[in-house]
VOGU-3710 file (C-alpha; in Angstrom, 3 decimals, decimal comma):
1> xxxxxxxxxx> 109,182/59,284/-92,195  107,251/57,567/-94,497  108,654/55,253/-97,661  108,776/57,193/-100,862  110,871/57,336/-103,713  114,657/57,982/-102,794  114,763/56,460/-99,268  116,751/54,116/-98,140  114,518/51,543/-95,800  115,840/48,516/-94,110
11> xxxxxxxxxx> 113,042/45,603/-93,626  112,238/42,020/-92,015  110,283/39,754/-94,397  109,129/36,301/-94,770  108,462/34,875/-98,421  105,758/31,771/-98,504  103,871/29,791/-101,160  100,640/29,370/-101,453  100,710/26,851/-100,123  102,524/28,262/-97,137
21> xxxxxxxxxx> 105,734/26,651/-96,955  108,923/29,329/-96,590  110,534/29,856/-99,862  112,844/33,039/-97,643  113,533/34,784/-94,621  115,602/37,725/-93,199  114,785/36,111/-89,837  118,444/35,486/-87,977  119,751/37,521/-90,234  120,439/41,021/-90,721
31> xxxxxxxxxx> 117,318/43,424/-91,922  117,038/43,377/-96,105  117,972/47,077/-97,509  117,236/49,060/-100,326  116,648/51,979/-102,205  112,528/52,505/-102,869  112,123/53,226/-106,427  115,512/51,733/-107,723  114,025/48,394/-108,736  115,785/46,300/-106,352
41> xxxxxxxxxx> 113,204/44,172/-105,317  110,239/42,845/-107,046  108,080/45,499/-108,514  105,069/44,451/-106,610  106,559/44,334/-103,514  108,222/48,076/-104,031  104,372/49,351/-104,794  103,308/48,424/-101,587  105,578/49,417/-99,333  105,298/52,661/-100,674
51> xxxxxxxxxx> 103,440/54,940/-97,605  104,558/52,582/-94,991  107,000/53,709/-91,826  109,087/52,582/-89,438  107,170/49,935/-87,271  104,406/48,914/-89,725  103,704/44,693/-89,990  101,627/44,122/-93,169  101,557/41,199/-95,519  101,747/41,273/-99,464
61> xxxxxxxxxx> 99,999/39,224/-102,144  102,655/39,719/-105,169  101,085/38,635/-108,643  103,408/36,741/-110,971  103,237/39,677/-113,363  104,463/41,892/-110,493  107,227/39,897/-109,470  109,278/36,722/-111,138  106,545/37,031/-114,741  104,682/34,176/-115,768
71> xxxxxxxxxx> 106,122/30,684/-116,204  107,128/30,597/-120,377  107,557/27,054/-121,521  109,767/28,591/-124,379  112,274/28,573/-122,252  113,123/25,418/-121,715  115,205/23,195/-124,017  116,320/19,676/-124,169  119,668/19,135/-123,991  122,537/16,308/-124,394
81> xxxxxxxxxx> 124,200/15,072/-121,154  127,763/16,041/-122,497  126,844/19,607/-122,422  127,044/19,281/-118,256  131,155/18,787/-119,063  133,207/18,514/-115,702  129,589/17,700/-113,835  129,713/13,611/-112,650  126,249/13,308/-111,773  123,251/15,956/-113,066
91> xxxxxxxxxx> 120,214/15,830/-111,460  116,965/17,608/-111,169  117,225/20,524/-109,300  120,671/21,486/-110,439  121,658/25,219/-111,269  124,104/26,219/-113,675  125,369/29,325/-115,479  124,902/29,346/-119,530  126,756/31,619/-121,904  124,529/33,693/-123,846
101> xxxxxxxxxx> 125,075/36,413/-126,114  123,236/38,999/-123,289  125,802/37,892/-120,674  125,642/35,179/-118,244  122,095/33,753/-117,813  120,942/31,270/-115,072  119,724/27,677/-115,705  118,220/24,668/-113,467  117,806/21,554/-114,906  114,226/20,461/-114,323
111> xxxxxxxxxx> 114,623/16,639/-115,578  116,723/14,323/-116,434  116,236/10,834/-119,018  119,140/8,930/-120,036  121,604/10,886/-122,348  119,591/13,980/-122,035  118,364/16,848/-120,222  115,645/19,282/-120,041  116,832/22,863/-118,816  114,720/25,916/-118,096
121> xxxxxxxxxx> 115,653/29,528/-117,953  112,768/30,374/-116,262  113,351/31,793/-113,100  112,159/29,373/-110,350  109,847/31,802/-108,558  107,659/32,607/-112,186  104,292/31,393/-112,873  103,688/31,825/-108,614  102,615/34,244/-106,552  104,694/35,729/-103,644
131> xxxxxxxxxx> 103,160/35,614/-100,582  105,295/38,337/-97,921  104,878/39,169/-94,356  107,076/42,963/-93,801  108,272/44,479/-90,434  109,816/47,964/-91,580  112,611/48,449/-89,381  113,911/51,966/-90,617  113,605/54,810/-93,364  115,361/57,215/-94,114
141> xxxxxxxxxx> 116,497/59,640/-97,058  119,349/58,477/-99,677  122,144/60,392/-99,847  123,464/61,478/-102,970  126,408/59,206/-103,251  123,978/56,100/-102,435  121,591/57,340/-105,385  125,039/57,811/-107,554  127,523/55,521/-106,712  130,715/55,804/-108,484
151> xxxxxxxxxx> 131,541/52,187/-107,986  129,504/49,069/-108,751  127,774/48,005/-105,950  127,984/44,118/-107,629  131,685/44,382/-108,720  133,555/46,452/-106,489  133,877/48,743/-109,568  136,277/46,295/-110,969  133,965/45,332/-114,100  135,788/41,920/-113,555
161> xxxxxxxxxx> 132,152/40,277/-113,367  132,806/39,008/-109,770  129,717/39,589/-107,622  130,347/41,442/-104,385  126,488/41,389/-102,912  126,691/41,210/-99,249  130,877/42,130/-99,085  130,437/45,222/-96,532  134,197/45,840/-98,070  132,052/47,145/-101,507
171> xxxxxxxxxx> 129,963/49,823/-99,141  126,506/49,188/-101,058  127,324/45,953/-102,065  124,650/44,833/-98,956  122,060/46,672/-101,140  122,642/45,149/-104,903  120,394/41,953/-105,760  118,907/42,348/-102,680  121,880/41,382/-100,878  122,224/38,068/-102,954
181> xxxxxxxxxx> 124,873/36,904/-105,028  122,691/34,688/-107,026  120,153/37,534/-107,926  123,126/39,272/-109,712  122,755/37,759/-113,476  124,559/40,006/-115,296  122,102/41,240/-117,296  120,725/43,960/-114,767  117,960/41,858/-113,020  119,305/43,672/-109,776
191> xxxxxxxxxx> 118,713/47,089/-110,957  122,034/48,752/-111,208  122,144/51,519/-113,357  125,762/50,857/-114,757  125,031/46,969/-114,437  125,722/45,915/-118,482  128,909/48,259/-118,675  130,755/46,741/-115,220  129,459/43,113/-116,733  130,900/43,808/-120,008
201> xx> 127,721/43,341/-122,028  127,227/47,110/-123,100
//
C-alpha cells in the first residue's frame, strides 16, 4: 500500500541541520505515527511522503516555508527580569509558557542583560531548513474512529488542558503533536480538529 490521504503510516526519521548536526531522532525509540493528510507533521514533510510504501529510505529537504515559517523578528520582545517570577536564575536558552489571549503560547528566552530579557515566540526550528532521512515502517488505512475520534487525542477528552501525547492510556494520544508533549500549544499547532474547544480557547 502506498501513502495517501487517510492512512495511518508509522516511520523512522532523523532531523539534521545544515549543518548536519541531529536536531531529532526516532532511533531507540518507537516508530513516529500519523495520519497522512491530517497536518500532524510539517507540511513539507507530509508532501513527500505522499506515494511512498512500506520499506522506502529517502531523505527530505523541508523549506522554512514548508515547515517551522520564516524567522519574524516581530516576535521578540524585551522584557523586565521580574516577569520570570518564581524563576532564580534565567538564562539563554530557557523555555517558558506565556498567557496570551489565543491560549497558551511558547517562549525561549534568547538573551539575557542585567534587569532584562529578550524573549522570542518564534519557534526555534523557523528561519531553517529541515533536513530528514525516512525509513517507512508501515501503512495502512485509518479507520473511521481514528479519522473521528470522540475524545481528544491531547487531553484525554477532559478539556482540562493537560497534554496526554505519548499516554498509550489516551489510545491516539501516541499520534497528537507528533507524539510530543511540547508540540501541543494549545492553539492547534498539532492539528486536532477539536483542538481550541478541549483547550478552552473556542
Amino acid at each position: 500500500m502506498k501513502i495517501a490521504d487517510k492512512t495511518v503510516v508509522q516511520m523512522h526519521y532523523t532531523l539534521t541541520s545544515d549543518e548536519g548536526a541531529v536536531i531529532d531522532s526516532s532511533e531507540g525509540r518507537e516508530p513516529l505515527q500519523y495520519i497522512q493528510g491530517a497536518h500532524m507533521i510539517v507540511v513539507g514533510l507530509e508532501n513527500a511522503m505522499v506515494g511512498h510504501e512500506v520499506g522506502d529510505k529517502f531523505d527530505v529537504k523541508v523549506i522554512p516555508a514548508e515547515g517551522y515559517g520564516e524567522y519574524d523578528e516581530r516576535m521578540t520582545q524585551e522584557v523586565p527580569m521580574d516577569a520570570f517570577q518564581g524563576v532564580d536564575k534565567v538564562e539563554p536558552g530557557m523555555m517558558f509558557y506565556a498567557q496570551t489571549p489565543m491560549g497558551p503560547m511558547p517562549i525561549r528566552v534568547k538573551s539575557v542583560a542585567g534587569d532584562k530579557a529578550i524573549i522570542d515566540a518564534n519557534h526555534e526550528l523557523a528561519g531553517k531548513n529541515l533536513n530528514f532521512a525516512i525509513e517507512v515502517v508501515s501503512v495502512r488505512e485509518a479507520t473511521e474512529e481514528e479519522l473521528n475520534p470522540q475524545g481528544h487525542c491531547c487531553c484525554g477528552g477532559k478539556g482540562d488542558g493537560e497534554c496526554k501525547c505519548g499516554d498509550p492510556s489516551t489510545g491516539s494520544g501516541t499520534e497528537c503533536c507528533g507524539g510530543k508533549k511540547e508540540n501541543c500549544d494549545g492553539q492547534g499547532g498539532c492539528g486536532c480538529p477539536n483542538h481550541d474547544k478541549h483547550h478552552g480557547n473556542g
